[in-house]
C-alpha positions, 0 to 999 in steps of 0.5 A, spaced: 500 500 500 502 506 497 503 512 501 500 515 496 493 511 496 493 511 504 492 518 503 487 518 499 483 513 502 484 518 508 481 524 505 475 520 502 474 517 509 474 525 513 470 526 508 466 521 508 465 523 516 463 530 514 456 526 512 451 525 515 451 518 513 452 510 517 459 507 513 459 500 512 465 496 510 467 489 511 470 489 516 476 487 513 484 490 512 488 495 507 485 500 504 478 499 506 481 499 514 484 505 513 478 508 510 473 505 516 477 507 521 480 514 519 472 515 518 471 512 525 476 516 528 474 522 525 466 520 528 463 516 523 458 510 525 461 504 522 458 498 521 463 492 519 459 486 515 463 480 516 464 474 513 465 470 520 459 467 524 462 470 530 468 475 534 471 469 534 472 467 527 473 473 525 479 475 529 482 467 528 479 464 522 479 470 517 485 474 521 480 480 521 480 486 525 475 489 530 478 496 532 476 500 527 467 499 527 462 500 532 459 495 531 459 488 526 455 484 524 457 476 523 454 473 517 456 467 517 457 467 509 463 466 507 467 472 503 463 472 497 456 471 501 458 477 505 459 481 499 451 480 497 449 483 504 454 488 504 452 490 498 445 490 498 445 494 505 449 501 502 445 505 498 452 508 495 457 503 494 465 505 494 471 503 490 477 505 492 483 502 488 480 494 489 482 487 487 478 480 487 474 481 492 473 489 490 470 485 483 466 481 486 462 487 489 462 492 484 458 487 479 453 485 485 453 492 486 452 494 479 446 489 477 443 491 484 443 498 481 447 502 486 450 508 486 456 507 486 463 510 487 470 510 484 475 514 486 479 515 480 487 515 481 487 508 486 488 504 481 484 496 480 477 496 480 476 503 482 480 505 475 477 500 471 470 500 472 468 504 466 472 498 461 468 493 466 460 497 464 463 497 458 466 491 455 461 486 460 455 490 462 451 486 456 443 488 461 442 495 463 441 496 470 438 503 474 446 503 477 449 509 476 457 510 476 461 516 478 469 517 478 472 522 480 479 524 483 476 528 489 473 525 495 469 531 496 467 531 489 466 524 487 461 523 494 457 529 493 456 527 486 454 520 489 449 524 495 446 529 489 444 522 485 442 518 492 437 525 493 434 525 485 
């Protein structure tokens, strides 16, 4: 993880925290930590959706940290399942950077018809998500994909289109 990167994802994440809005994440580690926890930090409530069914599991199993939610809420599903529930509990869903499982979620989030953010400049799933719509979107969904390099700019375009 770049410096770079970490001092994007932690501005997204202060401003995120000026938003009257409850983050949720997976409760999970790199870049997404550093976002829920910068946010949490700075006042946000944060919700962890895990894979485990329990603390236990979570912390042993998956090697997940605890530090950074409010609160967490065990599925039990696995990493994939997770996905599906952290997905569909957001009304805007955010990419920044984003490998396999950042994938996964952005086409769960993309059939579901989300909002859906990315935060141009962090590379992965963030940075290739026009290509993906593009080349792999064959069904029209209601989602609506927003890029932008600036977090203040890419989250009030996302809250502006959650409002319309």
């Amino acid at each position: 993880m770049g410096n770079t990167l970490v001092a994007k994802a932690e501005r997204l994440a202060q401003v995120i925290a000026k938003q009257d809005v409850v983050l949720f994440t997976g409760a999970t580690t790199g870049i997404v930590y550093v976002v829920g926890k910068t946010a949490h930090d700075a006042g946000s409530f944060h919700i962890g959706i895990s894979p485990a069914s329990n603390e236990h599991e979570h912390v042993e199993h998956y090697k997940l940290p605890v530090d950074a939610c409010d609160s967490i809420v065990y599925t039990g599903f696995g990493l994939k399942g997770r996905n599906v529930v952290l997905v569909r509990s957001c009304d805007i869903v955010l990419f920044v950077a984003g490998a396999m499982g950042s994938l996964n979620e952005f086409t769960i989030a993309h059939d579901e018809g989300k909002i859906i953010g990315c935060l141009a400049g962090t590379g992965g799933v963030a940075d290739e998500s026009e290509f993906l719509v593009q080349k792999f979107g064959k069904r029209s969904t209601a989602a609506r994909v927003f890029h932008n390099e600036d977090p203040e700019a890419l989250i009030g375009d996302c809250l502006k289109s959650l409002k319309s």
